[in-house]
C-alpha positions in Angstrom: 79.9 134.8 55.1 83.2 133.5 56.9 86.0 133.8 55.3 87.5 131.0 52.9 90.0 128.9 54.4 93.9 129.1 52.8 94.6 126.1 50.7 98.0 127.1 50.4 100.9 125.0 51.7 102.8 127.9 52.6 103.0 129.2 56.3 101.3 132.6 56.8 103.7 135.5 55.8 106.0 132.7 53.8 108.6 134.2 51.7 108.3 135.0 48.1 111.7 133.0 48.2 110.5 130.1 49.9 107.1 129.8 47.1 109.7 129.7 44.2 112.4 127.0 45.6 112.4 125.1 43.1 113.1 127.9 40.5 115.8 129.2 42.7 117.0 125.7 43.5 117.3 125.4 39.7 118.9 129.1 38.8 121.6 128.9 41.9 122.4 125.0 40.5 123.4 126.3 37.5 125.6 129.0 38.4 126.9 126.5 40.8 127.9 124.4 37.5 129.2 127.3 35.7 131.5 128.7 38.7 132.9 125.3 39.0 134.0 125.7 35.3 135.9 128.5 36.0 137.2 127.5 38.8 138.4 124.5 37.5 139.8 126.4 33.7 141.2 128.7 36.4 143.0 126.4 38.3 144.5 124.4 35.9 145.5 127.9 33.7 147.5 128.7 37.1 149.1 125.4 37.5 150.5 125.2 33.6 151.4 129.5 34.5 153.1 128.2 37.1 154.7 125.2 35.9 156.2 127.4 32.8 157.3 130.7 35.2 161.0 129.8 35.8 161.1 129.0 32.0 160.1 132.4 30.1 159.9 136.0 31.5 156.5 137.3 32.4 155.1 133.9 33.5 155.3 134.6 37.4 152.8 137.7 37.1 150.5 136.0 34.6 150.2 133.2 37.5 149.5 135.5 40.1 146.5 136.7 38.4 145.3 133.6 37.1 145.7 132.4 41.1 144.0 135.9 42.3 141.3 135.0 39.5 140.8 131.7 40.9 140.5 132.3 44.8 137.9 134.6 43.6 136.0 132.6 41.7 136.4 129.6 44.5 134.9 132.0 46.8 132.0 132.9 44.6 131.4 129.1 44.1 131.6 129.4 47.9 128.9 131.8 48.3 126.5 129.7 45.9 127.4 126.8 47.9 126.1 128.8 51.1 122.8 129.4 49.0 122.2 126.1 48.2 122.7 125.5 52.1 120.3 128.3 53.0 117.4 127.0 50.6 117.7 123.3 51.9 117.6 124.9 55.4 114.3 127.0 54.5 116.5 130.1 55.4 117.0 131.5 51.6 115.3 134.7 51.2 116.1 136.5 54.3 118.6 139.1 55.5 121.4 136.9 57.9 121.9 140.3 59.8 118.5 141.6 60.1 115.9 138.5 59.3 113.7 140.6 57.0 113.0 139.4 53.5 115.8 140.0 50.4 113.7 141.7 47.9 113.1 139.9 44.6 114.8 142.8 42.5 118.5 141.5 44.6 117.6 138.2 44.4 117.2 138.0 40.9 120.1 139.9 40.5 122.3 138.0 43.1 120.7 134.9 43.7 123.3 134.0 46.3 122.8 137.2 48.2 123.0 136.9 52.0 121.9 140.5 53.0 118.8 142.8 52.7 119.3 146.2 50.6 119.0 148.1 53.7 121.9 145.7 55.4 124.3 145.4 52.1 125.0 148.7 52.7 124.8 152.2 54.0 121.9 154.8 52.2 124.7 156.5 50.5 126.7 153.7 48.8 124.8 151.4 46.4 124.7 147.8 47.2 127.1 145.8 45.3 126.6 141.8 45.3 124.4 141.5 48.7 127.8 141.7 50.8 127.0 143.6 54.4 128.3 147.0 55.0 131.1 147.8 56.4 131.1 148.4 60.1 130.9 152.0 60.9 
C-alpha cells in the first residue's frame, strides 16, 4: 500500500515551537503585560526616590536600585519583545547561534529564550535564562 499522504499544514521537520504559536503567542503576551507592570511600578518608584533624595538621607541609594531594578526589568521586557518578533518572523524555536531547535523543557521554562542548551552555555556551567555562553 503507498503510504498515506501528510495532511498537516506544517513543513516537514517543522518545529514543535512553530505547531504551538498560538499557545506561545498567548504565554509570551502575557509576560509581556506583566513586565510592562513592573517596569512601569519601577519607573515611577524611581522617579518619586529620586524626586525625594535631596530631601531625606538614604533616598539616593534607594533610587539607585529602584533604577538598577528597572533597566533590568526594561531589558527583560526587551527580550519578550525580541520573542514576540521571532514568532511573527517564524524563527521562534531555534538556537540564533547554532539554528537547531530550543528544547521544550527551556522553552517552557524561558519562553523568550534565544539559545539552545548546548549554546546557553558551556557543559560545565548550567544554563541560566537561554543567554549564550561566554566566549572562551
Amino acid at each position: 500500500m503507498p503510504a498515506k499522504p501528510s495532511t498537516s499544514l506544517q513543513p516537514p521537520g517543522a518545529l514543535p515551537a512553530e505547531k504551538k504559536r498560538p499557545h506561545w503567542r498567548a504565554l509570551l503576551e502575557a509576560r509581556w503585560r506583566a513586565r510592562l507592570q513592573e517596569v512601569t511600578e519601577l519607573s515611577l518608584a524611581y522617579h518619586h526616590a529620586a524626586a525625594a533624595a535631596p530631601d531625606r538621607l538614604g533616598g539616593e541609594p534607594r533610587a539607585r536600585r529602584l533604577l538598577g531594578r528597572a533597566v533590568t526589568a526594561r531589558r527583560k521586557l526587551a527580550d519578550i519583545e525580541e520573542a514576540l518578533s521571532r514568532l511573527a518572523a517564524g524563527h521562534y524555536g531555534r538556537c540564533e547561534q547554532c539554528g537547531s531547535p530550543i528544547g521544550p523543557a527551556l522553552l517552557a521554562a524561558v519562553p523568550e529564550a534565544r539559545y539552545c542548551s548546548g549554546c546557553a552555555a558551556p557543559p560545565d556551567l548550567p544554563v541560566t535564562a537561554g543567554q549564550p555562553a561566554a566566549a572562551a
